[in-house]
C-alpha positions in Angstrom: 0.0 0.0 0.0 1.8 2.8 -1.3 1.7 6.1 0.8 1.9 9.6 0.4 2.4 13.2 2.2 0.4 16.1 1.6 2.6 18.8 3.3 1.2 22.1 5.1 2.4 25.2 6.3 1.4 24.2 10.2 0.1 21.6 12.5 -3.2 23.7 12.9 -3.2 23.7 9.0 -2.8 19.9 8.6 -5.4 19.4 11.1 -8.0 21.7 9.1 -6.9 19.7 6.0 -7.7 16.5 8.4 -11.2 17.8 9.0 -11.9 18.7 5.4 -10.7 15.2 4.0 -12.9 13.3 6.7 -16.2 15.6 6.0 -15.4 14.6 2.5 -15.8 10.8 3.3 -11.5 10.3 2.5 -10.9 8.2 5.7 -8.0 6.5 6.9 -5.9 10.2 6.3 -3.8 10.8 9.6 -2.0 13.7 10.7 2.0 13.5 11.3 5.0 15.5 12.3 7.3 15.5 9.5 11.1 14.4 10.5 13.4 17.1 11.4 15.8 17.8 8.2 13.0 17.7 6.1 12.5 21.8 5.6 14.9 24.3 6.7 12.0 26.2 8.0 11.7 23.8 10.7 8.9 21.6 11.7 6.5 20.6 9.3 3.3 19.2 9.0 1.1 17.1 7.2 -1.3 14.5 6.7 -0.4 11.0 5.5 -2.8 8.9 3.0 -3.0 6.0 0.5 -1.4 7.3 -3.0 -4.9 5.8 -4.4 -6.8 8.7 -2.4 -4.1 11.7 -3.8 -5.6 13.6 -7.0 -9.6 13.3 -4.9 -7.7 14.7 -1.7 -5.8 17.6 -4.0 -9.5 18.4 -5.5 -11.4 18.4 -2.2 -8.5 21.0 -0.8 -8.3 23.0 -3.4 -12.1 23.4 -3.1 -11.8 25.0 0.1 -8.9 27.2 -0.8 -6.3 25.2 1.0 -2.8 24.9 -0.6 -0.2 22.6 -0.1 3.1 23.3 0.8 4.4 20.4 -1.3 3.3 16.4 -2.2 5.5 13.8 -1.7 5.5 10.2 -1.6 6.7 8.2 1.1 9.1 5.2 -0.8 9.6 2.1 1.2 12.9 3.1 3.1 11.0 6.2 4.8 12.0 8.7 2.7 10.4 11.7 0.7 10.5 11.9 -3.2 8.9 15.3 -3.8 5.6 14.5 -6.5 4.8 17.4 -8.9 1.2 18.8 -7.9 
């Protein structure tokens, strides 16, 4: 089960994104703390779902005028490979 990382600008802002998703009926999405490293601008958050449930996700955002800070998907060793959105 392949899995991916919508990034956002705060933890308030991934849990908004959270709420949005769910109201939309896209379960199983989870809010995370992305690992330090991963932006120079310090802690980052997002919220973590199935690649299957990406390009719905994206729409249902963008709908309610919430932007991403990036996409990424999360490869088998734990790491980030930066998806264009």
């Amino acid at each position: 089960m392949a899995e991916c990382l919508i990034a956002c600008r705060s933890m308030t802002y991934a849990q908004r994104a959270d709420r949005v998703l769910s109201r939309a009926g896209l379960h199983g999405v989870n809010v995370t703390k992305i690992k330090n490293g991963f932006d120079k601008e310090g802690c980052v958050y997002g919220v973590k779902l199935q690649q299957k449930m990406l390009s719905e996700a994206l729409e249902v955002l963008a709908e309610q005028g919430l932007t991403p800070r990036g996409v990424y998907a999360i490869t088998t060793e734990g790491e980030y490979k930066e998806l264009p959105i």
